[in-house]
NUSE-498591 format. One record per atom (N, C-alpha, C): residue in one letter; x negated, y negated, z negated. Coordinates in steps of 0.001 Angstrom, whole numbers, plus 500000, padded with zeros to 6 digits. Each point is the difference from the previous one (the first is absolute). Example, Ala and Ser with C-alpha at 12.3 -4.5 7.8 and 13.67 -1.06 7.14 Angstrom:
REM residues 2
A486810505690492200
A500890498810500000
A499100498800500000
S500350498950500720
S499180498810499940
S500770498910499270
END
This chain:
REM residues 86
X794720114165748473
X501318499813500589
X501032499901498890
X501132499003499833
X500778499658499392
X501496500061500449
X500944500626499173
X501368499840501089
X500489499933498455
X501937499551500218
X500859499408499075
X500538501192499746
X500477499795498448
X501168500728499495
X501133499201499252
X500846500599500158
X501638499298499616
X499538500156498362
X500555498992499255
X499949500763498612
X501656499182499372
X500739500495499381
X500936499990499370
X499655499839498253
X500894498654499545
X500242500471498795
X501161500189499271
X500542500580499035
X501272500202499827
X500117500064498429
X501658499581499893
X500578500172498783
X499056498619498844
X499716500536498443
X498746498894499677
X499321499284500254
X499136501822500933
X499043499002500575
X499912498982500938
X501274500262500733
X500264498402501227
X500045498802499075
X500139500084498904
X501187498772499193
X498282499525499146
X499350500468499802
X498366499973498759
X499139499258501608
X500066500294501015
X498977499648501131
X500070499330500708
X501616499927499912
X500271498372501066
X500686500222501210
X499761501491500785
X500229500232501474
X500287501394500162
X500816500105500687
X500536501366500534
X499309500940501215
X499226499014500425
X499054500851501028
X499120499329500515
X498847500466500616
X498836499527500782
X499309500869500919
X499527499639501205
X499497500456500583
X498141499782499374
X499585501220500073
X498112499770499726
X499247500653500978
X498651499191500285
X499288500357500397
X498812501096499288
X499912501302500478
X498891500599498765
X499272501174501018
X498920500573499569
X498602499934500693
X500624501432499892
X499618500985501117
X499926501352500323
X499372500654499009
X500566501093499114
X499677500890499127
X500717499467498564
X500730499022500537
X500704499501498640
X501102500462499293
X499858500600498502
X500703500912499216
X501104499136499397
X501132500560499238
X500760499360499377
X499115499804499101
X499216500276499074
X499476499747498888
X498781498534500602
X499794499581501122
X499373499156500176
X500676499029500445
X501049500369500130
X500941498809500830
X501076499180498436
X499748501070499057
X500788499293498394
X498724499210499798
X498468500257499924
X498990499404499215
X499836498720501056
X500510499453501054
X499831499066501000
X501585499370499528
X500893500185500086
X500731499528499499
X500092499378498578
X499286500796499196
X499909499440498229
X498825499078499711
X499249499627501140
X498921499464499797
X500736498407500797
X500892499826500394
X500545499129500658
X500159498490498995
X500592500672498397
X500248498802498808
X500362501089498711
X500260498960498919
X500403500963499159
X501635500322499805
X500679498953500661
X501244500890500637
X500292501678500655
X499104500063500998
X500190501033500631
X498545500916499495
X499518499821498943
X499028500923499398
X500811500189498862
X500950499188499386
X501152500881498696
X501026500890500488
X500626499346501548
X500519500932500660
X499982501242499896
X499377500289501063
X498764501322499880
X499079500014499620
X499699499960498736
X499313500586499662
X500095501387499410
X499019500585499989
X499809501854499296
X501290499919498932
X500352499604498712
X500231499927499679
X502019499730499907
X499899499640501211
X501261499826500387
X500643501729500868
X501158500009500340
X500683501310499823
X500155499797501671
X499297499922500583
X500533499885501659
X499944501439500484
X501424500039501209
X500045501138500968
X499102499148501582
X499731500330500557
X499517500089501884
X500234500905500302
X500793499550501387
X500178500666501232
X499123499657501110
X499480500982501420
X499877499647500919
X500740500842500877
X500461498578500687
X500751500892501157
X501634501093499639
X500354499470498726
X501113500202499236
X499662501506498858
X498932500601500119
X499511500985499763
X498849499474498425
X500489500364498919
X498981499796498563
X498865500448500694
X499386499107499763
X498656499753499822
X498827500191499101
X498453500517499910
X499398499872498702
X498785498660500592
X499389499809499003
X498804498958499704
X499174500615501452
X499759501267500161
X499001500200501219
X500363500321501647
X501582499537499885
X500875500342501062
X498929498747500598
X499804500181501391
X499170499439501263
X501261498919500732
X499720498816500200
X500937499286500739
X499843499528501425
X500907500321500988
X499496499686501307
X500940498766500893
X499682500033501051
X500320498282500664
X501271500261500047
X501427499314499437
X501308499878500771
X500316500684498352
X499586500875499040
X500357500148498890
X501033499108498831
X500998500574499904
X500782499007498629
X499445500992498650
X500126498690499391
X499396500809498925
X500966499319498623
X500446500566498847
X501268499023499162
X499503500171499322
X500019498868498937
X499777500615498699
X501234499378498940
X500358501582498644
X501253499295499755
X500079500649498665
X500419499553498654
X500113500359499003
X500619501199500187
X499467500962499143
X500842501582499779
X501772499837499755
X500558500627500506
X501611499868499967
X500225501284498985
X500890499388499052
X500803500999498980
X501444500257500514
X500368501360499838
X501259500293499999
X501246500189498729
X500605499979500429
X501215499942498265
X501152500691500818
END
């Protein structure tokens, strides 16, 4: 069984990927950490994106997120460069 999640991108990363949001289809038991490696496997655009190496925050559901946070049907999920304060 398969249901959608909202995904958001923001700040950089909207501007490096092309698009500000998408709806996806992704398979029951699906982690943030599987839903970046499905996304980075897409080109090497969105594998420099995110990749490990890059400094990304996720949210689901407006709430930080880690790599093994579980994602479920109707879920937003953002992902968005770390914000500095001054």
């Amino acid at each position: 069984m398969n249901h959608a999640v909202r995904i958001l991108y923001f700040a950089s990363l909207r501007e490096h990927v092309g698009i500000a949001e998408e709806d996806l289809r992704i398979d029951a038991g699906t982690t943030v950490h599987h839903l970046l490696e499905r996304l980075r496997a897409r080109d090497s655009t969105w594998a420099q994106a995110l990749g490990p190496s890059q400094r990304i925050m996720v949210s689901v559901n407006q709430e930080l997120a880690r790599p093994e946070t579980p994602l479920g049907a109707g879920d937003e999920v953002a992902f968005f460069p770390p914000v500095t304060g001054g």
